[in-house]
C-alpha positions in Angstrom: 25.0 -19.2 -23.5 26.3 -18.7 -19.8 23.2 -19.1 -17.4 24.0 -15.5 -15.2 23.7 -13.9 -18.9 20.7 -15.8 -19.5 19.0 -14.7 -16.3 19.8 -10.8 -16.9 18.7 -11.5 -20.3 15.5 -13.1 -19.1 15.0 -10.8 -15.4 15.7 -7.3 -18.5 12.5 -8.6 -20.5 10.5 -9.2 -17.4 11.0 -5.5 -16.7 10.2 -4.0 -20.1 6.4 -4.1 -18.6 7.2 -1.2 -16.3 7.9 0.8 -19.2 3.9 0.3 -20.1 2.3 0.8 -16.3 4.6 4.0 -16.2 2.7 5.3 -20.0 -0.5 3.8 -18.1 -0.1 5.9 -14.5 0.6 9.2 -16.6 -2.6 8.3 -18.7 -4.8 7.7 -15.4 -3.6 10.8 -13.7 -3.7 12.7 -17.1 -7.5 12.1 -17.4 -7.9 12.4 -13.9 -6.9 16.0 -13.7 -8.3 16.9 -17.1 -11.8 15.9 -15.7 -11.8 17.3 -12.6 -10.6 20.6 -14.4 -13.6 20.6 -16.9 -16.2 19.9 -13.4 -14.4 20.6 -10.4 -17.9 19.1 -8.5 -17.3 15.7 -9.1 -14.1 15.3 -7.9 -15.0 12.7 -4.9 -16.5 10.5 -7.4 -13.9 10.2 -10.2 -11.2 10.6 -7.8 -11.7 7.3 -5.8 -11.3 5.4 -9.4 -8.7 7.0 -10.6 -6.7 5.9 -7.6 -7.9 2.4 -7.8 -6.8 2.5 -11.3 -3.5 3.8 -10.0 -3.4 1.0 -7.9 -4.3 -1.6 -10.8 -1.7 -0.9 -13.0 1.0 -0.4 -9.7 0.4 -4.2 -9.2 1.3 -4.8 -12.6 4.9 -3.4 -12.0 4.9 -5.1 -9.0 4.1 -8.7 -10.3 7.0 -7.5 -13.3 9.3 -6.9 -11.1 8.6 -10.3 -8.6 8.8 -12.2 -11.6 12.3 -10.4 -12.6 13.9 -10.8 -8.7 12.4 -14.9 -9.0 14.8 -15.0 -12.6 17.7 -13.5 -11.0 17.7 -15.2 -7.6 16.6 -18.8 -8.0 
């Protein structure tokens, strides 16, 4: 196997995780929205973790997609 096909080969499964943290952001601000619809009073509590859960799964595309640029370029 030629080594440039290998790398897009290997740098293309690295990136299939951001196909999961995009389902998991939708999820995070689905729920988020859903329960600040059913009590609109506690929105300064469950809004600070949904946006730290927002930022959880945001590093997870960002270590995916590290890990894909270190396969193509070294």
């Amino acid at each position: 196997m030629d080594p440039v096909a290998a790398k897009a080969l290997g740098a293309g499964i690295a990136v299939i995780a951001l196909a999961g943290v995009g389902v998991g952001i939708g999820n995070i601000f689905s729920s988020l929205v859903n329960s600040i619809a059913r009590n609109p009073s506690s929105r300064d509590q469950v809004f600070g973790i949904g946006i730290l859960g927002f930022a959880l799964t945001e590093a997870v595309a960002l270590f995916a997609l590290l890990i894909a640029f270190l396969i193509l370029f070294t």
